[in-house]
C-alpha positions in Angstrom: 45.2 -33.3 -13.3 42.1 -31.3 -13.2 42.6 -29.6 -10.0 46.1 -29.0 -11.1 45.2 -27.1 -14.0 42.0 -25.7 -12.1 44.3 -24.2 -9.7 46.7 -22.8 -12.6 43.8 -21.1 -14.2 42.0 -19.7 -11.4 44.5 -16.8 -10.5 45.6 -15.5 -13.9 41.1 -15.4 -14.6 41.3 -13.0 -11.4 43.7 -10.8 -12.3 42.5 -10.6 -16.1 38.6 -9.8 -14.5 40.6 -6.8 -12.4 42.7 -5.9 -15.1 39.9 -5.8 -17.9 37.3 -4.2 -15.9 39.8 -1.6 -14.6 40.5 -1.0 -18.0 36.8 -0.6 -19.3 35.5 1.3 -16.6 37.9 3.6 -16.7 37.2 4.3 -20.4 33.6 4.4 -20.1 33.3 5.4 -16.6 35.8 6.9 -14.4 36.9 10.1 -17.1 33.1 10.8 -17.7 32.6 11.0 -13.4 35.9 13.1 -13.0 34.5 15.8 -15.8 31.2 15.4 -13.6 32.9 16.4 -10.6 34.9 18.7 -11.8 32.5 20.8 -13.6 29.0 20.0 -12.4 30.0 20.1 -8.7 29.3 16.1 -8.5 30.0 15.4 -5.1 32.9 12.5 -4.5 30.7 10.2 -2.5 27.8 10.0 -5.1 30.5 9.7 -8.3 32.2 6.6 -5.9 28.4 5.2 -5.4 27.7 5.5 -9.4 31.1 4.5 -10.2 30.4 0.5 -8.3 27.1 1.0 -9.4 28.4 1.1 -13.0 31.0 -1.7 -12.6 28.7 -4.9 -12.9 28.3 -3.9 -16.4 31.9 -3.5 -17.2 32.8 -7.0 -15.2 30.2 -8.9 -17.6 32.3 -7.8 -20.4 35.6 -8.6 -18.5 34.7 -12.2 -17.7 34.8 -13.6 -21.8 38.0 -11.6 -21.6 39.8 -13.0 -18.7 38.8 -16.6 -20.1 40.3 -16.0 -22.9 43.8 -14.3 -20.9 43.9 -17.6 -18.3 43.7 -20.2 -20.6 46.3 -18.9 -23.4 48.5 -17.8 -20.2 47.7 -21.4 -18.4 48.4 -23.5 -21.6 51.6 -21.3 -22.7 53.5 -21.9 -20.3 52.7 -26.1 -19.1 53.6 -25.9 -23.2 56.5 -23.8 -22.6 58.1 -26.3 -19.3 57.1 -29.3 -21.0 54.4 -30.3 -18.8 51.9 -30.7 -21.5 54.3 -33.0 -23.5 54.4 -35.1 -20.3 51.1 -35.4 -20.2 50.6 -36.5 -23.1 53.8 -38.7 -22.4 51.4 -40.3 -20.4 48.5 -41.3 -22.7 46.1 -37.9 -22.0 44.9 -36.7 -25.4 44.8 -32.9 -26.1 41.2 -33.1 -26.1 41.4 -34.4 -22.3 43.9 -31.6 -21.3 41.4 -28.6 -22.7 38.8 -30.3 -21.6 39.1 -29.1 -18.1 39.1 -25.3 -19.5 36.2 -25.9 -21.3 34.4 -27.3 -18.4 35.7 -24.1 -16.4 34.3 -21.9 -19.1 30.9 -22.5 -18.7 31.1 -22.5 -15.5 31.6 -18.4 -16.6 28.8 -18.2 -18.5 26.7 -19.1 -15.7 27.8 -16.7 -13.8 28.3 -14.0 -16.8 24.7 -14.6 -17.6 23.5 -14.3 -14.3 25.5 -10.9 -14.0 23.9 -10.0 -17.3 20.5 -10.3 -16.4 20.2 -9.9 -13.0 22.6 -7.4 -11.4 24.2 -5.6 -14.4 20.7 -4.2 -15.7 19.6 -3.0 -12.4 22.5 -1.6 -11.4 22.7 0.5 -14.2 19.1 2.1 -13.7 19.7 2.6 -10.4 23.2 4.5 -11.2 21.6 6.6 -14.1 19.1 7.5 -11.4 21.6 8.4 -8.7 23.3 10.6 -11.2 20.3 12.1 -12.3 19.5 13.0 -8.8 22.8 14.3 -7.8 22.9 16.4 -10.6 19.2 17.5 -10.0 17.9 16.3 -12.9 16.1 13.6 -11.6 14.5 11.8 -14.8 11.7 9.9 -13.3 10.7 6.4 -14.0 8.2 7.4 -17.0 8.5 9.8 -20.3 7.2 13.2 -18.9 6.3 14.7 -22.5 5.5 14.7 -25.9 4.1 10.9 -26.0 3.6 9.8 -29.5 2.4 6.7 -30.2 1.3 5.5 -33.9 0.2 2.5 -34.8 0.0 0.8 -38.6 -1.6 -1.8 -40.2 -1.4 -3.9 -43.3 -2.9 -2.7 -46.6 -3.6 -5.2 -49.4 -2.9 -3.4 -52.6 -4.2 -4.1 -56.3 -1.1 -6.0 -57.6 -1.4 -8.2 -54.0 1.3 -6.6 -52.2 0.9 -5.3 -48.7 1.7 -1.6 -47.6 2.0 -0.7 -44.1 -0.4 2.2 -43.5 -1.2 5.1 -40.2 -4.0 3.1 -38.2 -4.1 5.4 -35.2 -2.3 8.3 -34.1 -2.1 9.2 -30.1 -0.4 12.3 -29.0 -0.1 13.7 -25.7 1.8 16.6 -24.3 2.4 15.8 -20.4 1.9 12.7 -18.3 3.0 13.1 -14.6 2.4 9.5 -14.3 -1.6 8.8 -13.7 -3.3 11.4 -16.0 -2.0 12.4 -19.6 -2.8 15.9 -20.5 -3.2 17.6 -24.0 -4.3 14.5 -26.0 -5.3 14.4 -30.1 -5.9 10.8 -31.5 -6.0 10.5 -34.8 -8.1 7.4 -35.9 -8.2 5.6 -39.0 -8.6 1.7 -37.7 -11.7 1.2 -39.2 -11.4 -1.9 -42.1 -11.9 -0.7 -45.8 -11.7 3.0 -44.8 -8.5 5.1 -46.3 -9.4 8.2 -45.2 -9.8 9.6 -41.2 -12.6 8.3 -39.4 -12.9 10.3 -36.7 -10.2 13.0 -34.3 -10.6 13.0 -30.8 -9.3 16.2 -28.4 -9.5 16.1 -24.7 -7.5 18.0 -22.1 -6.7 15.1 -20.0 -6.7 11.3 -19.9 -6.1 8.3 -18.0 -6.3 4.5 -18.5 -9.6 2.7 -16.6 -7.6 -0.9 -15.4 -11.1 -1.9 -14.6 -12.6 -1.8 -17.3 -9.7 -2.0 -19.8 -10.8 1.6 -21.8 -9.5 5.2 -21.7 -11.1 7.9 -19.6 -11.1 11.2 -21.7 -12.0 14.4 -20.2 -13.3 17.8 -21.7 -12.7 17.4 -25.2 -13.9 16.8 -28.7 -15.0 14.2 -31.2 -14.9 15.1 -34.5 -16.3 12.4 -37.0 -15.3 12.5 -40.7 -17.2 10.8 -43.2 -15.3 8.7 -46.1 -15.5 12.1 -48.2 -13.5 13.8 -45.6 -16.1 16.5 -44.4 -17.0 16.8 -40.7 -20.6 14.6 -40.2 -20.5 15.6 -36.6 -18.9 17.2 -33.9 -19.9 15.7 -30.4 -18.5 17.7 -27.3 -18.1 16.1 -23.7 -17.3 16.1 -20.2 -16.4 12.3 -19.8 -16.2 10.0 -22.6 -15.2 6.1 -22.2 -12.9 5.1 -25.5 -12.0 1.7 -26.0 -8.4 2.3 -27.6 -5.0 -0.2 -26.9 -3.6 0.4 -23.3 0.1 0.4 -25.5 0.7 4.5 -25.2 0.5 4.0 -21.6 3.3 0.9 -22.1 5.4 3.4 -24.0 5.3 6.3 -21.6 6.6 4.3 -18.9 8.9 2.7 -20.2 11.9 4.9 -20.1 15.3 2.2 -19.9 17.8 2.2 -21.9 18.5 -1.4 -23.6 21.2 -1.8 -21.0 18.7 -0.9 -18.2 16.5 -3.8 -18.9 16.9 -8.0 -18.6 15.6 -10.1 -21.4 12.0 -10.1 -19.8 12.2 -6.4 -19.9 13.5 -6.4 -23.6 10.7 -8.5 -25.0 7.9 -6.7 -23.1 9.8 -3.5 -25.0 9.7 -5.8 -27.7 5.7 -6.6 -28.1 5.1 -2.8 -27.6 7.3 -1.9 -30.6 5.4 -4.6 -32.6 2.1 -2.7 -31.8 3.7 0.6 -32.6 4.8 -1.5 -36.3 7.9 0.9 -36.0 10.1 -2.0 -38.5 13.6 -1.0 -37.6 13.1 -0.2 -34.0 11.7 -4.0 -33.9 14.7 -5.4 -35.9 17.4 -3.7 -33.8 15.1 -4.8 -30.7 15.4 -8.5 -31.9 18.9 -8.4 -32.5 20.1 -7.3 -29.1 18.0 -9.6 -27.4 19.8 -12.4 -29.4 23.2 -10.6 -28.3 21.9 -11.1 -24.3 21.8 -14.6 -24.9 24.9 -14.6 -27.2 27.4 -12.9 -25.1 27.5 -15.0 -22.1 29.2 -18.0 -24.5 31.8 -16.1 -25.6 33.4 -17.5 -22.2 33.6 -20.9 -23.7 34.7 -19.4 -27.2 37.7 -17.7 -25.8 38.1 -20.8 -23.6 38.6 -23.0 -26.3 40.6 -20.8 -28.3 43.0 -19.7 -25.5 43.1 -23.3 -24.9 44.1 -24.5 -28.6 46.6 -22.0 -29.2 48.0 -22.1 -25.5 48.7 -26.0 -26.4 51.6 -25.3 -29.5 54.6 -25.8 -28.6 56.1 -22.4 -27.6 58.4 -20.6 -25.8 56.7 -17.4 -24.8 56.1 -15.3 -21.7 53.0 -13.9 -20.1 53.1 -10.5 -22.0 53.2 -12.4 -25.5 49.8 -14.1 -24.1 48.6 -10.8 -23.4 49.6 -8.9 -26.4 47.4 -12.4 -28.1 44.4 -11.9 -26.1 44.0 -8.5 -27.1 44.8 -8.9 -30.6 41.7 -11.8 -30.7 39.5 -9.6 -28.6 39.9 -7.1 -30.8 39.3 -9.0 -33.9 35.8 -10.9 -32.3 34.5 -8.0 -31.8 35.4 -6.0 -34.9 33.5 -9.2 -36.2 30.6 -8.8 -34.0 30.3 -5.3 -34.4 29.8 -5.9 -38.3 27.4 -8.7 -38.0 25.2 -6.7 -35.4 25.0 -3.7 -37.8 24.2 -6.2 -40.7 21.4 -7.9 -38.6 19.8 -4.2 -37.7 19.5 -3.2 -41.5 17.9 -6.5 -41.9 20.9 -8.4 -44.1 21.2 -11.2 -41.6 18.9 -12.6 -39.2 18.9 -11.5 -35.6 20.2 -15.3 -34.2 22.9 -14.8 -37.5 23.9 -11.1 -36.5 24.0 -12.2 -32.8 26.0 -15.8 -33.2 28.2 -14.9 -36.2 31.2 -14.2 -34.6 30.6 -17.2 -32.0 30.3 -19.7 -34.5 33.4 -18.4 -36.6 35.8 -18.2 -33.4 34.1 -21.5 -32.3 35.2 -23.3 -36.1 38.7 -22.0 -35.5 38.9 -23.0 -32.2 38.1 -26.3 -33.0 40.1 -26.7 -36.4 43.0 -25.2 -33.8 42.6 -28.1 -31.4 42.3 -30.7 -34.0 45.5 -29.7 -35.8 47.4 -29.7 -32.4 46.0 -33.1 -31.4 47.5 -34.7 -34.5 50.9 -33.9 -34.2 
């Protein structure tokens, strides 16, 4: 029975992954390559090498939805020619029947989050950066200008409440990738002290690995006294400052979120903790939850598609298609909401991420349970 309904479920899952990803990449691919070529001169072998580039991203999104296609197609029609009621003729329990889809389904998320993580995110880079190149625009593997980096602390107040407060400002106008040029920090770190401590200028910059400090070059230190007024003004050649390595971290990291794997995204993560930017951390969270999150939608759709394939019907395979994109469309109306609810810091990242999971999960379940008592 298992291979039998492994078999029946393998090709409609194939043509649902083409069909989908066709679908999706067209929409957020294909018309944006043709306008390239058409009007930036884009030449047609690059657009066909940024175009496969692009389609690991769109065939991680396909694979939930060509669970959810096979196994309301599958299950529709062994409902529809009886075969399930013969089963069950013969003593197999609903629960045994879906079982087998269910088993198949995270067998997808396996492979939806190794596409996820490991292919999908690097393919993207490198198609942004084949584009950029084509284009000649290359946009290299680091932020090029205006580097701003602030970081806060905690104040405690009178009344015992904390207010987050400018620690240390660090600005610089270029970095070719070694040396940042055109640098003001503005430092206020020191414990008890509300007002500036001291401003440093230097014309260029670069981070000493060695000995874990900053190498400033031809500048200024200006120190200010708790009143405010300048209490010295120290000029140099070569001055050795012993501030966080973190503006470095942010100028070279230049990936989008769907650049970068989970690793990536938590190293992005740590940075935007230091910079103590709230809702850049909060978003940050909640998409990381969504990388681990979208991979078990496979076994979502599975046991829906599943349950409702399993009524008793008489419909064809367009009615199971219209289905499937009326519940796609639905989970991720759902999704949508609860991710923007988790980013302005209503729910909780895990909430905002698994929301629509664990509701489509519920009804899946209360689905299979109400068929399996008739």
């Amino acid at each position: 029975m298992d291979r039998y309904l492994a078999s029946e479920l393998l090709p409609p899952f194939l043509f649902g992954v083409g069909a989908f990803s066709s679908i999706l990449v067209s929409i957020g691919a294909v018309f944006e390559l043709i306008r390239k070529v058409v009007e930036s001169g884009l030449p047609l072998t690059l657009a066909g090498q940024v175009f496969l580039l692009r389609l690991p991203e769109f065939i991680v999104l396909a694979f939930p939805m060509s669970t959810l296609l096979a196994t309301l197609m599958t299950y529709s029609r062994l409902s529809s020619q009886s075969e399930l009621v013969a089963l069950r003729g013969c003593g197999v329990s609903v629960y045994r029947m879906v079982l087998t889809a269910v088993i198949l389904s995270l067998f997808v998320t396996g492979l939806t989050f190794i596409f996820n993580e490991q292919i999908a995110p690097v393919a993207k880079y490198q198609a942004t950066i084949t584009l950029n190149k084509a284009l000649k625009s290359e946009r290299p593997t680091f932020k090029q200008a205006n580097i701003i980096y602030p970081e806060y602390r905690r104040v405690k107040q009178e009344d015992g409440s904390k207010e987050k407060v400018l620690s240390r400002l660090f600005y610089a106008d270029q970095f070719d990738g070694n040396r940042m040029k055109g640098l003001t920090v503005i430092d206020r770190s020191q414990e008890g002290l509300e007002t500036l401590s001291q401003i440093v200028i230097a014309d260029s910059g670069k981070w000493n690995p060695s000995e874990n400090v900053w190498d400033f070059y031809d500048g200024t230190i200006y120190l200010v006294s708790s009143d405010s007024s300048y209490r010295n003004i120290i000029k140099f050649e070569h001055q050795k400052l012993k501030l966080p390595r973190t503006p470095l971290d942010v100028a070279q990291k230049s990936r989008d979120y769907g650049e970068m794997n989970i690793a990536q995204a938590l190293e992005q993560l740590e940075i935007e903790r230091l910079r103590g930017d709230d809702r850049k951390i909060q978003k940050l969270k909640v998409r990381i939850q969504e990388k681990f999150s979208l991979p078990f939608v496979c076994v979502v759709f599975g046991l829906i598609g599943s349950a409702l394939g399993s009524v008793p019907q008489r419909s064809g395979k367009g009615t199971s298609f219209a289905l499937s994109i009326v519940i796609i469309f639905t989970y991720y109306i759902v999704s949508f909401f609860a991710s923007a609810l988790g980013q302005a810091g209503i729910l909780s990242p895990f909430m905002a991420a698994w929301t629509s999971n664990f509701l489509c999960l519920g009804i899946g379940i209360f689905l299979l349970m109400r068929i399996a008592k008739r």
